[in-house]
Structures are given as C-alpha cells and as structure tokens.
PQR file with spaces between the fields and no chain letter, atoms N, CA, C, O and H, PARSE charges and radii, in Angstrom:
ATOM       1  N    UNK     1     -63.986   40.619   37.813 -0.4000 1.5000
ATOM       2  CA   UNK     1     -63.423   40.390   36.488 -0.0000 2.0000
ATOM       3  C    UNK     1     -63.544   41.642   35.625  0.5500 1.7000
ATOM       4  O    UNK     1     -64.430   42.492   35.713 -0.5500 1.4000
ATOM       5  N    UNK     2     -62.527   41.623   34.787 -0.4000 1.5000
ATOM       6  CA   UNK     2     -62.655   42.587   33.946 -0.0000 2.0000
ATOM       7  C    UNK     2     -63.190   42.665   32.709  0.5500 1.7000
ATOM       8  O    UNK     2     -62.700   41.919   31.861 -0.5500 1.4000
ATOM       9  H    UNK     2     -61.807   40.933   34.716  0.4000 1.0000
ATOM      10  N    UNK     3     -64.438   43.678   32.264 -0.4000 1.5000
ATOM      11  CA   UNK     3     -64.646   43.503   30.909 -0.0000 2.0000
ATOM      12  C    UNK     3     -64.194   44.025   29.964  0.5500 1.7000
ATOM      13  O    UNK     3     -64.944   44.549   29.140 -0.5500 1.4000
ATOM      14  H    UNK     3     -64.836   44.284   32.952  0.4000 1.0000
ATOM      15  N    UNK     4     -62.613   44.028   29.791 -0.4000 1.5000
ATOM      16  CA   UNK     4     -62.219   44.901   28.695 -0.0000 2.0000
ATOM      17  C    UNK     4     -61.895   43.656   27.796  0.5500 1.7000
ATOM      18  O    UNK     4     -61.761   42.519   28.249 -0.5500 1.4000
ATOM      19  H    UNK     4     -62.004   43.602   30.460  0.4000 1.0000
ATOM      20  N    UNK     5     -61.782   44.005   26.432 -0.4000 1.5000
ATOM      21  CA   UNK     5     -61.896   42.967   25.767 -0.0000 2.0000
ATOM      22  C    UNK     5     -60.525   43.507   24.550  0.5500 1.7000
ATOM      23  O    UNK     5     -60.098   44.596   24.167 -0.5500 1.4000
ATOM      24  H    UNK     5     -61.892   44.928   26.064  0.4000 1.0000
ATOM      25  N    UNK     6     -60.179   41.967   24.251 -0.4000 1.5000
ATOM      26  CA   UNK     6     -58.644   42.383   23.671 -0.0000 2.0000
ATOM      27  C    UNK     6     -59.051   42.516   22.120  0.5500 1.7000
ATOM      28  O    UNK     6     -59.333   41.472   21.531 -0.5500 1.4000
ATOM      29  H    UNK     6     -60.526   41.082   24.562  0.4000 1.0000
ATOM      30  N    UNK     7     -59.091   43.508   21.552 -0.4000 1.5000
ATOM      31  CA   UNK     7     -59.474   44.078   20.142 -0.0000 2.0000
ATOM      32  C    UNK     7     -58.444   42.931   19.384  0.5500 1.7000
ATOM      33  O    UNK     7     -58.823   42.073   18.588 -0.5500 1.4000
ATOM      34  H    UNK     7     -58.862   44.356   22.030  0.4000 1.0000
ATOM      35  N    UNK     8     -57.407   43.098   19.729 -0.4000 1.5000
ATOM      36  CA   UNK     8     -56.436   42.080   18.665 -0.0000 2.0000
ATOM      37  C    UNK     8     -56.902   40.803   18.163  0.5500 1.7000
ATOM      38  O    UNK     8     -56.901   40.401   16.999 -0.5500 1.4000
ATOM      39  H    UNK     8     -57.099   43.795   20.376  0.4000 1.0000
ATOM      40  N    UNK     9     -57.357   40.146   19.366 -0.4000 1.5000
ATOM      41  CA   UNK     9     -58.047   38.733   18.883 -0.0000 2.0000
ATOM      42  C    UNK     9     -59.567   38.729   18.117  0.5500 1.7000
ATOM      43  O    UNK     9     -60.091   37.823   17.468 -0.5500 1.4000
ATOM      44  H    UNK     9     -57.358   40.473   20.311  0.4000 1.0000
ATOM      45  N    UNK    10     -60.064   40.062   18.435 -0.4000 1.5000
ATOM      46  CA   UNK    10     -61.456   40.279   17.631 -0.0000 2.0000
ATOM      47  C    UNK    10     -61.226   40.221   16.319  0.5500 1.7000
ATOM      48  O    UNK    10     -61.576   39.385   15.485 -0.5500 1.4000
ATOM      49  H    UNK    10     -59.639   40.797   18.962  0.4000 1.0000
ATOM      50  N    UNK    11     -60.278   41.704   16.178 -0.4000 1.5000
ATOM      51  CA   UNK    11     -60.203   41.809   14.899 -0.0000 2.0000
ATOM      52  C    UNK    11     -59.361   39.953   14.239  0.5500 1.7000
ATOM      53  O    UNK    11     -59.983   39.225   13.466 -0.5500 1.4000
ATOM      54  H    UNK    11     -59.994   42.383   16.855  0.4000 1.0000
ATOM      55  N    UNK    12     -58.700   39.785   14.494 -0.4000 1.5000
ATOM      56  CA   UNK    12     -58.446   38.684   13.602 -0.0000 2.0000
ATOM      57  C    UNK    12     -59.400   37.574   13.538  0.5500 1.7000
ATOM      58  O    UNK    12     -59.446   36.868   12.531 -0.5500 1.4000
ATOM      59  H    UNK    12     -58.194   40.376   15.122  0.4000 1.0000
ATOM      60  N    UNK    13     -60.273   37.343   14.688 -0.4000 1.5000
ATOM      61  CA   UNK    13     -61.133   36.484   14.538 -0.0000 2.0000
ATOM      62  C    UNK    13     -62.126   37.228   13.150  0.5500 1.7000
ATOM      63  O    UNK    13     -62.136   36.711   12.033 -0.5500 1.4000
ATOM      64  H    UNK    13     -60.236   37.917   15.506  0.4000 1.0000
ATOM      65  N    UNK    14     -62.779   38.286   13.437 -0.4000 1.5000
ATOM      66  CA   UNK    14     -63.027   39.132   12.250 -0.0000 2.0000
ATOM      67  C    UNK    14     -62.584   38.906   11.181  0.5500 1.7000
ATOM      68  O    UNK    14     -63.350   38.335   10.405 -0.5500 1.4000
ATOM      69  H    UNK    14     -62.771   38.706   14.344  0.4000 1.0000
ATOM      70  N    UNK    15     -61.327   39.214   10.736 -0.4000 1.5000
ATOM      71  CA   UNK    15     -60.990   38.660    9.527 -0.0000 2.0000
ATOM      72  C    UNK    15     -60.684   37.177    8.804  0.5500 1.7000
ATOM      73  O    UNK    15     -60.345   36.958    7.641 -0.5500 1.4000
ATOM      74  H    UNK    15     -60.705   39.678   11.366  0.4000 1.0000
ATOM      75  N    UNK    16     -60.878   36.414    9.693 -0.4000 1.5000
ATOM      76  CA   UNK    16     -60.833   34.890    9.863 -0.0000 2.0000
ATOM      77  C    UNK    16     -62.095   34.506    8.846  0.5500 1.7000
ATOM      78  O    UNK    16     -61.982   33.832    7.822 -0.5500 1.4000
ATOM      79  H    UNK    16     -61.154   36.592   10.638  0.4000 1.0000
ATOM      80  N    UNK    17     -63.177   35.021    9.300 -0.4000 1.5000
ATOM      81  CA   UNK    17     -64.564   35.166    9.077 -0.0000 2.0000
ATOM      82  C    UNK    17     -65.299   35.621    7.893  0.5500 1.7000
ATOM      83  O    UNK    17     -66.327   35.240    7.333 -0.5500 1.4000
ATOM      84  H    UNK    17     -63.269   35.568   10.132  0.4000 1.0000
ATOM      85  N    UNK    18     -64.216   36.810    7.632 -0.4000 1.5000
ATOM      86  CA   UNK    18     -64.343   37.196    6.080 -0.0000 2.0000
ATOM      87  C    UNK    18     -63.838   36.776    5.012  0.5500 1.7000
ATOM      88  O    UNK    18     -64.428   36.938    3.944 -0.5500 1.4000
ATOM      89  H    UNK    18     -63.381   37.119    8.087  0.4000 1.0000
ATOM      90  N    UNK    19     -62.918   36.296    5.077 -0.4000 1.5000
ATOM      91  CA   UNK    19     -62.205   35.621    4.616 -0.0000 2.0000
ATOM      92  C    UNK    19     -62.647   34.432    4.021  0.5500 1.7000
ATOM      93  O    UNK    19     -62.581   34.195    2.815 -0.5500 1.4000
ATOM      94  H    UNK    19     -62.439   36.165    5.945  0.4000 1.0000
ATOM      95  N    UNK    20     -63.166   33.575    5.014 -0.4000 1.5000
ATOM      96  CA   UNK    20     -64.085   32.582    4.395 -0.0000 2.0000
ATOM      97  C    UNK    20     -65.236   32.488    4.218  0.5500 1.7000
ATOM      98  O    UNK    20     -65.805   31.493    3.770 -0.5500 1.4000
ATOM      99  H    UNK    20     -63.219   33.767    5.994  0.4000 1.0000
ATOM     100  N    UNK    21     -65.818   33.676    4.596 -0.4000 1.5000
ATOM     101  CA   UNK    21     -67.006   34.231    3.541 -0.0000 2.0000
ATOM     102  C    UNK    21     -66.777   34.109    2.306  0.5500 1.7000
ATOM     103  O    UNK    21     -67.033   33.125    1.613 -0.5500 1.4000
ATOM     104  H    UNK    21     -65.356   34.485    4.960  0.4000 1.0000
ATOM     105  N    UNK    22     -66.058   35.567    1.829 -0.4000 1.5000
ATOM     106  CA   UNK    22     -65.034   36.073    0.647 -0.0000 2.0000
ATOM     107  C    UNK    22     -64.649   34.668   -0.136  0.5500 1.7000
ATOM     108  O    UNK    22     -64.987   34.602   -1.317 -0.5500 1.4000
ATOM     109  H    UNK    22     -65.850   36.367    2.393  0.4000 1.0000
ATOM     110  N    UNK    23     -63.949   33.524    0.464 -0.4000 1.5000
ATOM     111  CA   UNK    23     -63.508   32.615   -0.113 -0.0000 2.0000
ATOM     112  C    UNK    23     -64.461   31.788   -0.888  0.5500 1.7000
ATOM     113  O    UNK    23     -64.312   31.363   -2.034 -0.5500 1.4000
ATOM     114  H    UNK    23     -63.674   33.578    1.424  0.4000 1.0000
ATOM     115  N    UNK    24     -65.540   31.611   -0.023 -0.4000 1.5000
ATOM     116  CA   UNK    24     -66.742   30.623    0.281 -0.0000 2.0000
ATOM     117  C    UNK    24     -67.493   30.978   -1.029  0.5500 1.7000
ATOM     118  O    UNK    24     -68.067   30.110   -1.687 -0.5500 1.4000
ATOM     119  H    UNK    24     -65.661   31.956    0.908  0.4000 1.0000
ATOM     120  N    UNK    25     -67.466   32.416   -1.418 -0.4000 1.5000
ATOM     121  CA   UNK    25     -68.661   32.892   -2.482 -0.0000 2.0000
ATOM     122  C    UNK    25     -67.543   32.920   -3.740  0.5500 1.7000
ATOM     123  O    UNK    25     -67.800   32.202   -4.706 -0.5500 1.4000
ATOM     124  H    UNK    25     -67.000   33.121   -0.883  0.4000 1.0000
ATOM     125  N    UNK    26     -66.443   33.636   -3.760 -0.4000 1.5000
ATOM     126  CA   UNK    26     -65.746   33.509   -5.118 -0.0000 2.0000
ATOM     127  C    UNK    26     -65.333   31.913   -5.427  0.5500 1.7000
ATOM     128  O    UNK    26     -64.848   31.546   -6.497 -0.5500 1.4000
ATOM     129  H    UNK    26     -66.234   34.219   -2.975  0.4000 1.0000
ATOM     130  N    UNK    27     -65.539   31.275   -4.600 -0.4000 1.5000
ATOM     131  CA   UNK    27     -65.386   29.660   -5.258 -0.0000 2.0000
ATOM     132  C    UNK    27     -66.749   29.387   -5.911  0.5500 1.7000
ATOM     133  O    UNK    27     -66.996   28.445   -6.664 -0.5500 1.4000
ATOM     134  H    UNK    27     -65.933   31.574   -3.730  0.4000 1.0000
ATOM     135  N    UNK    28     -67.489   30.225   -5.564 -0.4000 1.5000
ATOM     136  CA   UNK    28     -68.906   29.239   -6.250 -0.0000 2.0000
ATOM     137  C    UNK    28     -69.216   30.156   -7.866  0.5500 1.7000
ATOM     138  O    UNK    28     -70.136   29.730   -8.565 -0.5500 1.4000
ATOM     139  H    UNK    28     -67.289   30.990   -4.952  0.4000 1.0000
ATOM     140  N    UNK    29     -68.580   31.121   -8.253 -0.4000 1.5000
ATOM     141  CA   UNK    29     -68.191   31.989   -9.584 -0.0000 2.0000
ATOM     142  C    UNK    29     -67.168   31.098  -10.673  0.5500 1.7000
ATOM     143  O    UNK    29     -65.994   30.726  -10.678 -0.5500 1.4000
ATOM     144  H    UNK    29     -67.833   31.468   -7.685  0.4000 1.0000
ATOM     145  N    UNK    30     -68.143   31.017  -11.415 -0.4000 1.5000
ATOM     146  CA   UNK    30     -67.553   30.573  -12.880 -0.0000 2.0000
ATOM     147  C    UNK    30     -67.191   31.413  -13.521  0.5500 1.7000
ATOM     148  O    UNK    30     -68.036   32.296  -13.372 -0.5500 1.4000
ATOM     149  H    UNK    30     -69.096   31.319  -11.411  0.4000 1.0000
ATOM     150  N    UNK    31     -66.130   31.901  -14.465 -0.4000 1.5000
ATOM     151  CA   UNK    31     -65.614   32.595  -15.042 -0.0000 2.0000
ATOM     152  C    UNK    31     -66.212   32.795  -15.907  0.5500 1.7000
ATOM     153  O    UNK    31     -66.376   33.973  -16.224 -0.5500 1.4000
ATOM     154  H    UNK    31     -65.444   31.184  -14.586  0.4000 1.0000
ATOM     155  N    UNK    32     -66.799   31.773  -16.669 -0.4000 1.5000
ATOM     156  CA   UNK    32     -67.905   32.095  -17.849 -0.0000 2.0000
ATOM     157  C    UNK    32     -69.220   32.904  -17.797  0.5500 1.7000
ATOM     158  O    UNK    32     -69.688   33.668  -18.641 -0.5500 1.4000
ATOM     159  H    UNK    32     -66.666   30.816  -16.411  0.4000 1.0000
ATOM     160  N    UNK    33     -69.820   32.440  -16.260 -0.4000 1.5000
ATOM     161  CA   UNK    33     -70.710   32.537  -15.612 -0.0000 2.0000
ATOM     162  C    UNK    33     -71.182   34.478  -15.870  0.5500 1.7000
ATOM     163  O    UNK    33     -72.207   35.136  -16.044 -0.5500 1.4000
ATOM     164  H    UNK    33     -69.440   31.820  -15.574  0.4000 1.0000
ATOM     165  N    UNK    34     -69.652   34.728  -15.746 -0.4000 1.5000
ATOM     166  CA   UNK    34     -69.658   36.357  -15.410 -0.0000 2.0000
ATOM     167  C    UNK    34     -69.117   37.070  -16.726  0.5500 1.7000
ATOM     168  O    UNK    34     -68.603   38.165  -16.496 -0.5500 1.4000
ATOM     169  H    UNK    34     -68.819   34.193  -15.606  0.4000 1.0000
ATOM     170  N    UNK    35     -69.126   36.771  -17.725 -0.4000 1.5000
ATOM     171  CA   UNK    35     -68.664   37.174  -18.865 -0.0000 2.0000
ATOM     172  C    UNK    35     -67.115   36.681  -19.277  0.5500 1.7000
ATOM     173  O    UNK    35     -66.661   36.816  -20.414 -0.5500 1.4000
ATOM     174  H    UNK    35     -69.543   35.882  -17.911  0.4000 1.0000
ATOM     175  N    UNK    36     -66.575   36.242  -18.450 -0.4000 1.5000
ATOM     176  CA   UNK    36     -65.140   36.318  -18.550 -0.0000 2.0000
ATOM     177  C    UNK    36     -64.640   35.017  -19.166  0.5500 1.7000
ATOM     178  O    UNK    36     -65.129   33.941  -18.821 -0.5500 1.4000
ATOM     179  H    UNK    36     -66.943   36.133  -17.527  0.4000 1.0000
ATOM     180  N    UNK    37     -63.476   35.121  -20.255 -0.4000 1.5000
ATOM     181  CA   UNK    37     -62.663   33.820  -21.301 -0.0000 2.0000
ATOM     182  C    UNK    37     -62.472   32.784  -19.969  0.5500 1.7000
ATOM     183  O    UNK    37     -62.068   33.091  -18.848 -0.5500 1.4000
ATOM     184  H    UNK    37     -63.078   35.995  -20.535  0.4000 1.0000
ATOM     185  N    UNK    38     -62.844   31.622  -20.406 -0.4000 1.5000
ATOM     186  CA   UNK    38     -62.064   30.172  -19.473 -0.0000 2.0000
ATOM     187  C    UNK    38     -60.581   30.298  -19.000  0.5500 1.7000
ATOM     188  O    UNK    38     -60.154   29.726  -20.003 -0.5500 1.4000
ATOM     189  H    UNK    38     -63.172   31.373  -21.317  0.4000 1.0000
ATOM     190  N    UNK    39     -59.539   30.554  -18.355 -0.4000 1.5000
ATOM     191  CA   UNK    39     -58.322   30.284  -18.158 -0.0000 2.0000
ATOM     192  C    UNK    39     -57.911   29.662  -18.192  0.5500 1.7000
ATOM     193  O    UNK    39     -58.487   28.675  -18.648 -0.5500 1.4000
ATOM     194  H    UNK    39     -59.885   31.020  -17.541  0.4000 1.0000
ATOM     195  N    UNK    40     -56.269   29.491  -17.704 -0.4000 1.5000
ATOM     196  CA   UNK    40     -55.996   28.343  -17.448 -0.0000 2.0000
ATOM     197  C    UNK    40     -55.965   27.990  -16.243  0.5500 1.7000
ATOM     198  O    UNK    40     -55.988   28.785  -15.304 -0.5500 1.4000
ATOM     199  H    UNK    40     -55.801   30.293  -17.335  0.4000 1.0000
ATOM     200  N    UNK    41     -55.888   26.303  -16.104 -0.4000 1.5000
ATOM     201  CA   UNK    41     -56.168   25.692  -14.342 -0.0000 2.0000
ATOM     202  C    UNK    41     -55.676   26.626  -13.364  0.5500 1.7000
ATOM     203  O    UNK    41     -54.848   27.513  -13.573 -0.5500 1.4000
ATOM     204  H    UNK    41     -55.869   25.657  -16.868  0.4000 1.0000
ATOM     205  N    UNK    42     -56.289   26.338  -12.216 -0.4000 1.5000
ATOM     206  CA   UNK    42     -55.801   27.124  -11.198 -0.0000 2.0000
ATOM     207  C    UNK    42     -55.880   26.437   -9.969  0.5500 1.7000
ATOM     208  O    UNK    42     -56.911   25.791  -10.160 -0.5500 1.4000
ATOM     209  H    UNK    42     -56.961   25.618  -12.047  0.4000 1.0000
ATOM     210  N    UNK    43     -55.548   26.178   -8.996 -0.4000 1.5000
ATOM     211  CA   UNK    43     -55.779   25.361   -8.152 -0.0000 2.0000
ATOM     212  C    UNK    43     -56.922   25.779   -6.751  0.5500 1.7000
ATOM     213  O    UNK    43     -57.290   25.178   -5.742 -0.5500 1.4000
ATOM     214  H    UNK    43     -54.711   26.703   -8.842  0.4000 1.0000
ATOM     215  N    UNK    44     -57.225   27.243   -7.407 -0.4000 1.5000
ATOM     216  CA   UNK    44     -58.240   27.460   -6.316 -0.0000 2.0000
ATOM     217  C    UNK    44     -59.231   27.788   -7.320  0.5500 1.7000
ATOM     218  O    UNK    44     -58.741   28.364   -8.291 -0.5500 1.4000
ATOM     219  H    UNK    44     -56.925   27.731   -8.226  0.4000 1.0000
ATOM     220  N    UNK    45     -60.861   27.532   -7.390 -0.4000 1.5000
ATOM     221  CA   UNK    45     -61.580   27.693   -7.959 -0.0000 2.0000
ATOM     222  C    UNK    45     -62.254   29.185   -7.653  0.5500 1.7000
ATOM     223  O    UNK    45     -62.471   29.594   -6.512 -0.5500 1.4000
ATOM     224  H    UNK    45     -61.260   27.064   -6.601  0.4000 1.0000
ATOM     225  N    UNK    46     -62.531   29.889   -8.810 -0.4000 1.5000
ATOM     226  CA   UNK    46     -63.341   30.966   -8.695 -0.0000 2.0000
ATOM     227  C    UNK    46     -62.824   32.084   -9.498  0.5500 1.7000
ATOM     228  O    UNK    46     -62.544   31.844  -10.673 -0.5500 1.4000
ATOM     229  H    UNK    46     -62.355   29.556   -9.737  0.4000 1.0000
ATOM     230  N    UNK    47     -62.639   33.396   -8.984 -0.4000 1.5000
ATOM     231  CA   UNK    47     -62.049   34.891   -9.485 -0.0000 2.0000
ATOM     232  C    UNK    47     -61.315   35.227   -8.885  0.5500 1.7000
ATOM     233  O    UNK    47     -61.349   35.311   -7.658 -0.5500 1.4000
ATOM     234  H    UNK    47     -62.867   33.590   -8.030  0.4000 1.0000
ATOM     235  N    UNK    48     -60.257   35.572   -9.769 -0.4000 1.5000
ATOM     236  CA   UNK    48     -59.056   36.817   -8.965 -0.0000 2.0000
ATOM     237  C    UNK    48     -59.519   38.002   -8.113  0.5500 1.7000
ATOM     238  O    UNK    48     -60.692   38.323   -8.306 -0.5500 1.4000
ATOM     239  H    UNK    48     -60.230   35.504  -10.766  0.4000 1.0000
ATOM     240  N    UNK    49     -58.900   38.651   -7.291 -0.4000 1.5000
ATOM     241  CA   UNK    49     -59.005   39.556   -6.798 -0.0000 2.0000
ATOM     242  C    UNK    49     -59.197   40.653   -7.584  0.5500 1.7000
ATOM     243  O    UNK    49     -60.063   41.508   -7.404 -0.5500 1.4000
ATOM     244  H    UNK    49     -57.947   38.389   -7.134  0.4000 1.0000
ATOM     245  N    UNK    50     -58.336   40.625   -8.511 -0.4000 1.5000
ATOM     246  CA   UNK    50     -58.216   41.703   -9.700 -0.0000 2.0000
ATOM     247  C    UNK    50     -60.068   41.515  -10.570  0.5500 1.7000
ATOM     248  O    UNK    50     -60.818   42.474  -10.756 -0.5500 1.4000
ATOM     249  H    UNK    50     -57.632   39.931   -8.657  0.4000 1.0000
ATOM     250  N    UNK    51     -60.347   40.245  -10.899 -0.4000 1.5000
ATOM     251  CA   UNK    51     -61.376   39.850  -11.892 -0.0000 2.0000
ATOM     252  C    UNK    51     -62.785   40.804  -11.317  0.5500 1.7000
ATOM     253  O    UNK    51     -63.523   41.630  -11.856 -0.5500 1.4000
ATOM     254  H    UNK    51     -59.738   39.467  -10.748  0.4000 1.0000
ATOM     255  N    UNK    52     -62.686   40.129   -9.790 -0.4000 1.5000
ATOM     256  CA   UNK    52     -63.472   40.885   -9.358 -0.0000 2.0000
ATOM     257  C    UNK    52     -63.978   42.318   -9.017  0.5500 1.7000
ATOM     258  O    UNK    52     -65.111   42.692   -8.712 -0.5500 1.4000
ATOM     259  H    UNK    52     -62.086   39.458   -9.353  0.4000 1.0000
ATOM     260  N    UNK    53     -62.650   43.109   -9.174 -0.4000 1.5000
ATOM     261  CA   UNK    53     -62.423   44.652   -8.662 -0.0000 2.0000
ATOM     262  C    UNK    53     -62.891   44.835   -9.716  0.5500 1.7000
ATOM     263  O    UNK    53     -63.966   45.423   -9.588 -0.5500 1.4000
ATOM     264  H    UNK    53     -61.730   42.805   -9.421  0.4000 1.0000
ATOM     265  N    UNK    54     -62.549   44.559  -11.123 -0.4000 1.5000
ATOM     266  CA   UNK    54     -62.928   44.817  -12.674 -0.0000 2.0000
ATOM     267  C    UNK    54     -64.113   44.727  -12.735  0.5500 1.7000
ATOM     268  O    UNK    54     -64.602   45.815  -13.039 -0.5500 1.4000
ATOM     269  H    UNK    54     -61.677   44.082  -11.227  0.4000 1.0000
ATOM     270  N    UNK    55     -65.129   43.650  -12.539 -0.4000 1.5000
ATOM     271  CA   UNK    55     -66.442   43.389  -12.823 -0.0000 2.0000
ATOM     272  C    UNK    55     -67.471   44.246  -12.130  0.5500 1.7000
ATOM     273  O    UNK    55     -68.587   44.564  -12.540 -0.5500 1.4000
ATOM     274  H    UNK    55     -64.732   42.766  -12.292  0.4000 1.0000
ATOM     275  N    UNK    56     -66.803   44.593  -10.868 -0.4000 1.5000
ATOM     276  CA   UNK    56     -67.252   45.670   -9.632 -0.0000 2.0000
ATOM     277  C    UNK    56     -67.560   47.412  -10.159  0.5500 1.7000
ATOM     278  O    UNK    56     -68.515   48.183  -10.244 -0.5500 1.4000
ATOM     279  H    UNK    56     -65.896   44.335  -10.535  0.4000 1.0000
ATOM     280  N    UNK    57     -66.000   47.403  -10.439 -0.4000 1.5000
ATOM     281  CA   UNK    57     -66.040   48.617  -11.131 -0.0000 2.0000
ATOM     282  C    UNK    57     -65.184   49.461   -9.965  0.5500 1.7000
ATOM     283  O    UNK    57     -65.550   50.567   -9.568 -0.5500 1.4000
ATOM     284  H    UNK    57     -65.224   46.776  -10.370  0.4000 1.0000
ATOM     285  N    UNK    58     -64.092   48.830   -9.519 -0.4000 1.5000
ATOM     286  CA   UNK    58     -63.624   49.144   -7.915 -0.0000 2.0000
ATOM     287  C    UNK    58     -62.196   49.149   -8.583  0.5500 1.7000
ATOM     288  O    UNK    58     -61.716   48.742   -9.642 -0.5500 1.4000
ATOM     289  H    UNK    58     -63.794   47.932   -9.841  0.4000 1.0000
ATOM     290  N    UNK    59     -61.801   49.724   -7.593 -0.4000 1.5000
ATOM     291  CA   UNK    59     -60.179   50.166   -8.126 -0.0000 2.0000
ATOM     292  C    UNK    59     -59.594   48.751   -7.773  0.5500 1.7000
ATOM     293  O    UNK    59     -60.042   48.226   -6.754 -0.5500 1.4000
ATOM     294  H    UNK    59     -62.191   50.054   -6.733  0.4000 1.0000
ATOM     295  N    UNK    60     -58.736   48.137   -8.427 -0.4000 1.5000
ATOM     296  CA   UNK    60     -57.795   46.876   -7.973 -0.0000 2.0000
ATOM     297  C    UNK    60     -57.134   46.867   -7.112  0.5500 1.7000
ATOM     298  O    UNK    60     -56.817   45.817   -6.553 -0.5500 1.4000
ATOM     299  H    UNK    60     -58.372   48.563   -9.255  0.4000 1.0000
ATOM     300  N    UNK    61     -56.567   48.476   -6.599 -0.4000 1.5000
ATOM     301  CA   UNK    61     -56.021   48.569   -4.908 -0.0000 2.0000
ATOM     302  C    UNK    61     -56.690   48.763   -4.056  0.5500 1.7000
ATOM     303  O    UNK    61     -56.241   49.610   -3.283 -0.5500 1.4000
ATOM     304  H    UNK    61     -56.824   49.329   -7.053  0.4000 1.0000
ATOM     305  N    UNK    62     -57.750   48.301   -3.765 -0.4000 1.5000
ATOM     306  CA   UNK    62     -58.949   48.159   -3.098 -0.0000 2.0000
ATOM     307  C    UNK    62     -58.551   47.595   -1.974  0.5500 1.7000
ATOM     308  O    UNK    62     -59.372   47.309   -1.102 -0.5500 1.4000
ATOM     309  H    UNK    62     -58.115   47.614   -4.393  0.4000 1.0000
C-alpha cells in the first residue's frame, strides 16, 4: 500500500475544523461584551468578520 496521502482532502478537512472552531467561539461574543453598540438581529449570533479584524487590530483583508 501506498502512503502518500491526498493533501486535498486534508486541507479541507482542515478547514472544516476551523471553521467550526472560528464559528464555535464568535457565537459565544456579545457585542456589548466587547465594547461594541447592540445591532440589529442577525440570524447568526456573535461578530462580524470585519468587528473582529477591528477589535484585533488586523487589517479586514485578512
């Protein structure tokens, strides 16, 4: 058998993973929590991508 291993399915399993990491922790962030005005509803709970690059101190095209 061969042990070469198919990078394609890693990496996406990889990002599968981060993803709902990533997801898992900005759902548990209150907007208030972190300095930031209440919004309006949203149907996914937590911070923007943007909210977070801001609070970071990270460029938003990150």
């Amino acid at each position: 058998m061969s042990d070469v291993v198919d990078t394609r399915s890693v990496r996406t399993e990889n990002r599968a993973q981060l993803s709902a990491f990533l997801k898992s922790r900005c759902a548990k962030i209150a907007r208030g929590g972190v300095g930031l005005l209440p919004g309006s509803y949203r149907r996914t709970r937590g911070l923007r991508r943007e909210q977070v690059a801001h609070l970071s101190g990270v460029g938003v095209t990150w």
